[in-house]
Backbone as a chain_set.jsonl record, in Angstrom:
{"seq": "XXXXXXXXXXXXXXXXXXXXXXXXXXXXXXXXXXXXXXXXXXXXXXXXXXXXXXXXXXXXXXXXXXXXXXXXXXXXXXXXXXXXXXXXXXXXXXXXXXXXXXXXXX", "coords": {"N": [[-88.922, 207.041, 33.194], [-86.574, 205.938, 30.844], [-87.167, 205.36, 27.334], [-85.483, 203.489, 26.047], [-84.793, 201.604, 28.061], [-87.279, 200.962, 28.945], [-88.297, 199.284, 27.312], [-86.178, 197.764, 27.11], [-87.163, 196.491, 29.8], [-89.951, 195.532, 29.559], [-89.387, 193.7, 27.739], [-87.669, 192.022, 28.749], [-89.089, 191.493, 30.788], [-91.586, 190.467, 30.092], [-90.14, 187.81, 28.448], [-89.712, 186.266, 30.901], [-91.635, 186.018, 31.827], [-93.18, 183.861, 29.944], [-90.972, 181.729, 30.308], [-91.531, 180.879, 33.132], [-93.767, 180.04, 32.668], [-93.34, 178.252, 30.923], [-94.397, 175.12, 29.473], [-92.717, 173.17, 28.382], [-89.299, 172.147, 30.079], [-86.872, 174.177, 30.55], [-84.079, 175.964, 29.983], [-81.473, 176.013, 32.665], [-79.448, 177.867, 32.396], [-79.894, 179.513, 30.869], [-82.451, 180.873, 32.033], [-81.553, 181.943, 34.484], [-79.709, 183.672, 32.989], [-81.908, 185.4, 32.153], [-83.257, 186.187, 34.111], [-81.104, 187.455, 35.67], [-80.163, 189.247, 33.969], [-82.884, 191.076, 33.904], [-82.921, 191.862, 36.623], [-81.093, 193.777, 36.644], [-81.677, 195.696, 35.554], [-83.995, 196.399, 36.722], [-82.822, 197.594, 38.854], [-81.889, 199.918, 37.848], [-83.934, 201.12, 36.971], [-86.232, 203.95, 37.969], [-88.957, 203.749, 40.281], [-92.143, 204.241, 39.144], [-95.0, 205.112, 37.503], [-95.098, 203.615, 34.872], [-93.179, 201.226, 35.673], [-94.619, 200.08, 37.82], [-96.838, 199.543, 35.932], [-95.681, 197.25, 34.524], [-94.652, 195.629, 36.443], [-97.529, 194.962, 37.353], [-98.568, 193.876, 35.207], [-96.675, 191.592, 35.045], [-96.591, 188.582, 36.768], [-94.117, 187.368, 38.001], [-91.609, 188.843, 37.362], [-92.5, 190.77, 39.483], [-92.275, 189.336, 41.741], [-89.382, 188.683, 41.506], [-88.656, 191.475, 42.032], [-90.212, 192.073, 44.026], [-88.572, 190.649, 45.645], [-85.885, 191.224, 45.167], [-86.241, 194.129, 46.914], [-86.812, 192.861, 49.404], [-85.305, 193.584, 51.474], [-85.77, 196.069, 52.429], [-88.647, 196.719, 52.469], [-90.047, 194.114, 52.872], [-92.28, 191.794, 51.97], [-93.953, 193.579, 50.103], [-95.666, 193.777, 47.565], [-97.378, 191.174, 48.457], [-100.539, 190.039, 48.956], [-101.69, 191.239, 51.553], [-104.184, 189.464, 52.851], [-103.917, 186.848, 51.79], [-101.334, 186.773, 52.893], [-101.386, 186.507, 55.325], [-103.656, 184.563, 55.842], [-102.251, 182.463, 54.932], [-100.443, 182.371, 57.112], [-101.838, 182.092, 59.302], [-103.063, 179.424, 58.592], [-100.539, 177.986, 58.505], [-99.702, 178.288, 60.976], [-102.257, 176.686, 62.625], [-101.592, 174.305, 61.622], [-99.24, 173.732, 62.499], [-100.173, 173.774, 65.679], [-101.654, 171.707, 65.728], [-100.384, 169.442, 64.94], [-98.15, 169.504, 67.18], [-100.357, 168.725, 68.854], [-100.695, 166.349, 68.623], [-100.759, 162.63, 70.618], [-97.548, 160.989, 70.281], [-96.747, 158.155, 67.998], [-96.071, 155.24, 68.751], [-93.029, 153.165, 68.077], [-92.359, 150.849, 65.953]], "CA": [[-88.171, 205.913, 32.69], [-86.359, 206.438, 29.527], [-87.46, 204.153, 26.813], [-84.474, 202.028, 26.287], [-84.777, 200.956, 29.796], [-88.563, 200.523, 29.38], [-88.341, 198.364, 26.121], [-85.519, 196.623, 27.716], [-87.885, 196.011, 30.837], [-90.548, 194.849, 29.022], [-89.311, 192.476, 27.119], [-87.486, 190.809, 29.495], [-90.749, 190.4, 32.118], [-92.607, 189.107, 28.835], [-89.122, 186.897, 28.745], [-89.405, 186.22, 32.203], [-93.329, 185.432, 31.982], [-92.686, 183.062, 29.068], [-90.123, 180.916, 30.809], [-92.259, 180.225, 34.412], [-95.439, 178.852, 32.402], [-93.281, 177.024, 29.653], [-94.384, 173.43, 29.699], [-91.344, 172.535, 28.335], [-88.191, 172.248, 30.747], [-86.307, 175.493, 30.879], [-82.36, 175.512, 30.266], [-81.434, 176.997, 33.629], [-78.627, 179.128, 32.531], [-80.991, 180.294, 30.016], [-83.456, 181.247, 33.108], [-80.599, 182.692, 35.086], [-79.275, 185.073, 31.931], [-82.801, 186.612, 31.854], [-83.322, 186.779, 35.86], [-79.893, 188.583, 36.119], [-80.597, 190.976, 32.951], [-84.555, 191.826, 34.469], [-82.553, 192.435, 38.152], [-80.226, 194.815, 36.4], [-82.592, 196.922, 34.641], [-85.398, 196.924, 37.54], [-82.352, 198.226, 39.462], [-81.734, 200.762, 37.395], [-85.32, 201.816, 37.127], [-86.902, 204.363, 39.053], [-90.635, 203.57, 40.522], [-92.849, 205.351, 38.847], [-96.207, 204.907, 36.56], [-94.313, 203.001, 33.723], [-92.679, 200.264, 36.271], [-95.673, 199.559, 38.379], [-97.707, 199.006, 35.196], [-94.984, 196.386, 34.181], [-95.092, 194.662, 37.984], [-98.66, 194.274, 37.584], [-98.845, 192.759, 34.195], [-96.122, 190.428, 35.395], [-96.47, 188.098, 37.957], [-92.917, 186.844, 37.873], [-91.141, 190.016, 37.45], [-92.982, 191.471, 40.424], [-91.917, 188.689, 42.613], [-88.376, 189.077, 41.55], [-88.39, 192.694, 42.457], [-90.266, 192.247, 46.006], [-87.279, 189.8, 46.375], [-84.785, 192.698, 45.812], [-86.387, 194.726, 47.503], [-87.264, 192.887, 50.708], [-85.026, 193.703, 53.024], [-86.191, 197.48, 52.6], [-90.109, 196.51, 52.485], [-90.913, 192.654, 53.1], [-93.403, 191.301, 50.798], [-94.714, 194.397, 49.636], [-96.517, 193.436, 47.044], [-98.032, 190.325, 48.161], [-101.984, 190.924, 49.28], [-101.931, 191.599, 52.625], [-104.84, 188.772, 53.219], [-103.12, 185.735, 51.128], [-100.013, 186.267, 53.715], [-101.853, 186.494, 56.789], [-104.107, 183.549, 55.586], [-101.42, 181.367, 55.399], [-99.671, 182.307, 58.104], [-102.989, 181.133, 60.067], [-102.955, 177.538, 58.171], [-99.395, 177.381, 59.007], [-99.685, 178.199, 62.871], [-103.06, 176.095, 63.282], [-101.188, 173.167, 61.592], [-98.291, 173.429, 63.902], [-100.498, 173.321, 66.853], [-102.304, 170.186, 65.676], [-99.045, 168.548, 65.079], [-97.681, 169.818, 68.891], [-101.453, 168.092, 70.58], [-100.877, 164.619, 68.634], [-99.488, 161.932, 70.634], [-96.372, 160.493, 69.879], [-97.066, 157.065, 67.604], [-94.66, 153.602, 69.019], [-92.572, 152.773, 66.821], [-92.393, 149.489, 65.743]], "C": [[-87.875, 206.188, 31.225], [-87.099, 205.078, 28.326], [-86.75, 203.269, 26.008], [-84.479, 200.933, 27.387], [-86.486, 200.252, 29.706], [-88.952, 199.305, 28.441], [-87.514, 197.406, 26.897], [-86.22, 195.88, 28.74], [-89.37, 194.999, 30.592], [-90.427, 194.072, 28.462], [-88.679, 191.579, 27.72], [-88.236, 190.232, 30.61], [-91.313, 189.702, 31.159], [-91.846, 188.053, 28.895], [-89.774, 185.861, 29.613], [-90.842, 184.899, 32.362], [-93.037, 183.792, 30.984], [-92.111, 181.411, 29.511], [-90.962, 180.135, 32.055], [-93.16, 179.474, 33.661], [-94.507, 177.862, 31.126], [-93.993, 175.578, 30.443], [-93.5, 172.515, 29.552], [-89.981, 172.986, 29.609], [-87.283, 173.27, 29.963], [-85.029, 175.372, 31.001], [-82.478, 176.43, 31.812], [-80.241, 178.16, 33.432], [-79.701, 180.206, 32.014], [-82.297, 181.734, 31.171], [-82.811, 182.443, 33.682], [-79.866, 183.861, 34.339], [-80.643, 186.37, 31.902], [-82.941, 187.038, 33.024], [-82.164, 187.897, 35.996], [-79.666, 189.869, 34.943], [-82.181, 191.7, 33.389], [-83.911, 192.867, 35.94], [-81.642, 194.004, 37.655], [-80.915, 195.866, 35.825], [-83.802, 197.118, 35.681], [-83.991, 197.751, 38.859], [-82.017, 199.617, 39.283], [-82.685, 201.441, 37.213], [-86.099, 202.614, 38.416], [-88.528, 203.991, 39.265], [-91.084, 204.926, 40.02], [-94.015, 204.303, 37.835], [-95.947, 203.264, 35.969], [-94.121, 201.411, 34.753], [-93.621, 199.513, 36.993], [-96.337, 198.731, 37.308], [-96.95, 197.39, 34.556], [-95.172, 195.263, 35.207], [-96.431, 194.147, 37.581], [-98.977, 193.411, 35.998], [-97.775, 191.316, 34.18], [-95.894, 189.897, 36.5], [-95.322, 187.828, 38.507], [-91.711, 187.843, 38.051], [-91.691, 191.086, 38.658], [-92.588, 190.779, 41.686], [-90.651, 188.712, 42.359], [-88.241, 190.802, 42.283], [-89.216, 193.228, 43.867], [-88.744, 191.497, 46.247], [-86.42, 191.168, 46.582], [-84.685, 193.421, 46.372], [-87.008, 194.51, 49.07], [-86.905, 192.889, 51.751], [-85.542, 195.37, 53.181], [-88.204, 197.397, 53.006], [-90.648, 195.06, 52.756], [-91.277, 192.121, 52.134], [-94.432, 192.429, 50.551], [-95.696, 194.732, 49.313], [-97.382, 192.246, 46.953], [-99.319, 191.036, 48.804], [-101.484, 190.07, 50.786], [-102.915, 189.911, 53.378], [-104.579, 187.355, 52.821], [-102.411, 185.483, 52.414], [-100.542, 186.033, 54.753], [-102.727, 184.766, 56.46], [-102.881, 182.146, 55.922], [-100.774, 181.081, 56.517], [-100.285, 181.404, 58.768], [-103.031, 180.3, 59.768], [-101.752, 177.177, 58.763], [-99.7, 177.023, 60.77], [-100.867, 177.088, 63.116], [-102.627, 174.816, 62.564], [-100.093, 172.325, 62.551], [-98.704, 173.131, 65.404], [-101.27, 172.161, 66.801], [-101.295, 169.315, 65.622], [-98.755, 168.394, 66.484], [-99.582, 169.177, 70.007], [-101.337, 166.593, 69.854], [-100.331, 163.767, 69.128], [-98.498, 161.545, 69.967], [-96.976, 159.078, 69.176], [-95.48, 156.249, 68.185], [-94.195, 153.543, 67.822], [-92.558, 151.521, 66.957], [-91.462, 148.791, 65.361]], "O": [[-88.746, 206.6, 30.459], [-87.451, 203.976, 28.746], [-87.294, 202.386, 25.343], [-84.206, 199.733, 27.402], [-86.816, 199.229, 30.306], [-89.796, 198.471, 28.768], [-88.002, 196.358, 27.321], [-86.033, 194.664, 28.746], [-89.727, 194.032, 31.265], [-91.409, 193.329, 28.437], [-88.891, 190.394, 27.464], [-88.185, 189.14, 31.176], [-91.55, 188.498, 31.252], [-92.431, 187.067, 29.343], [-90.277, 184.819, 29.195], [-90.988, 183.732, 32.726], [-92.707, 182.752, 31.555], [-92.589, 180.32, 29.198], [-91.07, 178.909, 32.007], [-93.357, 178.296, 33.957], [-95.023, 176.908, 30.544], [-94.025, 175.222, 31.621], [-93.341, 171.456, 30.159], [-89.838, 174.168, 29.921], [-87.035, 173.087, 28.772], [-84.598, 174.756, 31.976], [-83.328, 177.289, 32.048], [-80.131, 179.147, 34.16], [-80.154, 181.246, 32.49], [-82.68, 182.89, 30.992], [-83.201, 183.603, 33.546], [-79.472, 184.861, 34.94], [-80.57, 187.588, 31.739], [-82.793, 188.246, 33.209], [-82.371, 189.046, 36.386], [-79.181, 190.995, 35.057], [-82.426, 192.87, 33.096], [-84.209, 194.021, 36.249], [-81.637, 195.06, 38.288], [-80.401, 196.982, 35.735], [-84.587, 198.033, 35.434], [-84.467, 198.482, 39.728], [-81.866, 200.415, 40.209], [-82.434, 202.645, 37.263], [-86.456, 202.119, 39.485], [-89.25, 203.988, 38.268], [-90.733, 206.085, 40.237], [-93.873, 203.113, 37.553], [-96.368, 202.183, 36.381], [-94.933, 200.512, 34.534], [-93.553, 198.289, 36.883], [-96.492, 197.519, 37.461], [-97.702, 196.492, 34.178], [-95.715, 194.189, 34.947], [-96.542, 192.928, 37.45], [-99.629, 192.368, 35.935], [-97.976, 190.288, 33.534], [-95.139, 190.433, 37.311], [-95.337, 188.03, 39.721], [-90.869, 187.585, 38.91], [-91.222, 192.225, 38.662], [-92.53, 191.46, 42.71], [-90.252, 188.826, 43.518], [-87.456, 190.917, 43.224], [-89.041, 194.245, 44.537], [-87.934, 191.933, 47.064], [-86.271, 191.894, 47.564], [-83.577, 193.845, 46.702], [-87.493, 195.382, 49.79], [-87.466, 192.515, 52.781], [-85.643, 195.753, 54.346], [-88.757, 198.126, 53.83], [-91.872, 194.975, 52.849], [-90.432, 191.934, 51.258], [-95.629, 192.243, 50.769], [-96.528, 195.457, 49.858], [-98.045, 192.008, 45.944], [-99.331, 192.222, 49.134], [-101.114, 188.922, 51.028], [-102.375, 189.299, 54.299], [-105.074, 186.54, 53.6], [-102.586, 184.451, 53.063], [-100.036, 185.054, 55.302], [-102.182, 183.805, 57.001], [-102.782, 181.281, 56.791], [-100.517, 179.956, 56.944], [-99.859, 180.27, 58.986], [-103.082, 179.612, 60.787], [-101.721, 176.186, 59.493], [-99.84, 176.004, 61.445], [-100.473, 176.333, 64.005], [-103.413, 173.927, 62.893], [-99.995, 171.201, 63.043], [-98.009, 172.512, 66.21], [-101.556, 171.604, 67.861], [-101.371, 168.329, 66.355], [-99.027, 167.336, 67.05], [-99.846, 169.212, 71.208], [-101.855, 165.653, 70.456], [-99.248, 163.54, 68.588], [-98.59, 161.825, 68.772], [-97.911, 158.691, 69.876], [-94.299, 156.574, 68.062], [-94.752, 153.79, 66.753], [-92.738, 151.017, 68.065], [-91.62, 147.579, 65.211]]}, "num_chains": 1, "name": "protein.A"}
């Protein structure tokens, strides 16, 4: 990764990071200028060392770039045991829903 690209990458996941935890309300173009300058520069980036280490210090920027990349890989980078977890809450909520009678309406 050259380090125009890596400066540029970094500072817009710090950006990026910044913006999700504000407490204050977030212009949304504002949001949307840095999302669509992070997408353009993690597109342009090859995986390697450098980019990973960026993913993992940003939560936000790592979930943008499973997005881009999930029709090639899925959820990549989520943990394996999180997704499955839920899945299982989901499905064993749906089948408690599907055994409750029906309530009358009134």
């Amino acid at each position: 990764m050259n380090t125009t690209v890596s400066k540029n990458l970094v500072m817009l996941a710090r950006m990026l990071e910044r913006l999700d935890r504000s407490a204050e309300p977030v212009d949304p173009q504002q949001y949307r200028g840095v999302v669509e300058h992070l997408t353009e520069v993690l597109r342009s980036t090859p995986y390697d060392a450098a980019l990973e280490a960026v993913l993992q210090a940003s939560p936000a920027a790592a979930e943008l770039y499973e997005n881009m990349n999930y029709q090639h890989a899925g959820l990549c980078r989520s943990p394996l045991e999180t997704a499955l977890a839920a899945e299982i809450a989901a499905r064993s909520a749906i089948d408690a829903a599907r055994r409750r009678p029906a309530q009358p309406k009134r």
